[in-house]
Steps between C-alpha positions, in 0.01 A plus 500: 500500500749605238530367150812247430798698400578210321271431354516841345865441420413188316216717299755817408753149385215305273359836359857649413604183349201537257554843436180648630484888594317490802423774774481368889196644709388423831171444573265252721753493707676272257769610171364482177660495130333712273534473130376754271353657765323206620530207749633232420661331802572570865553364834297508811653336784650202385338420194511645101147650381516443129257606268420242237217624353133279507586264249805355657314533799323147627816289328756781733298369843588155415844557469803428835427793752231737346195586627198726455618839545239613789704824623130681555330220625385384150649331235648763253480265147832512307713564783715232708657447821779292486662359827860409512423121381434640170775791462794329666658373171661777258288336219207483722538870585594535142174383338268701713673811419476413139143401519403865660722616232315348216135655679641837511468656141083321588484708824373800523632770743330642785394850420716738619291788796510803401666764732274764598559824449510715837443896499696722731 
């Protein structure tokens, strides 16, 4: 299954309203947002992965719409699904973009493989 077009859409809106320089990548079958080079949101299938960071991360799971984010089969701490009961408002949408945005300068980036060098 696809990820929402809209959904996306509504992401490129909240995160050029705020300004953000942001680079679109797909992966996991899903669209994510990076931001200086590192996650920050995305979309797989319907919902928004945002990542909050761990100490936003047991008050985010209580809040409309987001669960554990269990994309491997296990929990991955400081990073959300949120279903369309929690994005569905503009502010809604709004405030978990900004939380991810406020984790990001925290977050560390994944480290980058290194191409190997073939010999003809």
């Amino acid at each position: 299954m696809p990820y929402s077009e809209l959904l996306a859409d509504r992401l490129r809106q909240v995160l050029d309203e705020k300004r953000v320089n942001y680079v679109e990548k797909k992966m996991m079958g899903g669209l994510c947002f990076m931001v200086q080079d590192k996650m920050c949101v995305g979309i797989i299938h319907e919902d928004l992965m945002a990542r909050i960071g761990p100490d936003l991360y047991e008050e985010a799971l209580q809040m409309k719409g987001a669960r554990k984010m269990n994309f491997t089969k296990r929990p991955m701490k400081g990073y959300v699904f949120v279903d369309s009961d929690g994005t569905d408002l503009y502010e809604d949408l709004s405030n978990w973009v900004q939380m991810a945005l406020d984790f990001n300068p925290e977050a560390k980036a994944s480290k980058k493989k290194k191409k190997k060098k073939t010999i003809a």
